[in-house]
C-alpha positions in Angstrom: 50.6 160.0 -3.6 50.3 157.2 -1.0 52.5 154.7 -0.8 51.4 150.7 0.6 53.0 147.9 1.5 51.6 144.3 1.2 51.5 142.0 4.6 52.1 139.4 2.1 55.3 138.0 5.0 53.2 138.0 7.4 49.9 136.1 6.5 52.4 133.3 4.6 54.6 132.8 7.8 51.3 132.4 9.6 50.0 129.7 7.2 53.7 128.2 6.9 54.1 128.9 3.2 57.3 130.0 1.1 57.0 132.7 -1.0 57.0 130.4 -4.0 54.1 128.2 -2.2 52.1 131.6 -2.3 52.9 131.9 -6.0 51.5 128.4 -6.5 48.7 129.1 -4.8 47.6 132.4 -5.8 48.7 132.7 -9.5 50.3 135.2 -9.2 53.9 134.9 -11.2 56.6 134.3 -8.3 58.7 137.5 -9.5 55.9 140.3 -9.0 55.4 138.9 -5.6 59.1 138.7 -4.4 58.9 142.5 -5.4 55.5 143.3 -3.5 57.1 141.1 -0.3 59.8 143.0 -0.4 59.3 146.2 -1.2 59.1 148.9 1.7 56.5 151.1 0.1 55.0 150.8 -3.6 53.1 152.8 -4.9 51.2 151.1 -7.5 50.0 147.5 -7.6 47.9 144.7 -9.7 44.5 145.0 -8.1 43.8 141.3 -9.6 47.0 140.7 -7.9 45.5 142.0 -4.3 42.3 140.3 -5.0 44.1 136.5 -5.4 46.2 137.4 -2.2 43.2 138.2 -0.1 41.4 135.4 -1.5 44.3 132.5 -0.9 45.4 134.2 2.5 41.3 134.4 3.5 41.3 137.8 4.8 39.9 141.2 3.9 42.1 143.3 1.4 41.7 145.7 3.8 43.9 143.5 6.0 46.5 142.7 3.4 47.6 146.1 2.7 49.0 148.6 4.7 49.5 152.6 4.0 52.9 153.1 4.8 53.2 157.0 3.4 50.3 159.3 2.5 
């Protein structure tokens, strides 16, 4: 099974948002994304979860994720 990890770091630093900003934001509750940000390699995720990221961040999922073992 594949393994991903979320850019999730990398597209808040670039908007200048905490962690807790991108909580706010997004609706997604603060403690599932601390895990996703920093988590090396997960193998399952909230697709809804994904979606609101993409959405709030304004990029492709495609861009958000990142297949880290397959």
């Amino acid at each position: 099974m594949g393994m991903i990890r979320l850019k999730i770091r990398e597209f808040a630093g670039e908007k200048g948002w905490t962690l807790k900003e991108v909580s706010d934001r997004s609706g997604v509750v603060y403690s599932t994304l601390r895990t996703y940000a920093r988590s090396p390699g997960l193998a399952t995720v909230d697709f809804t979860a994904i979606q609101k990221l993409a959405r709030i961040f304004d990029v492709m999922i495609e861009d958000l994720v990142e297949v880290v073992e397959d």
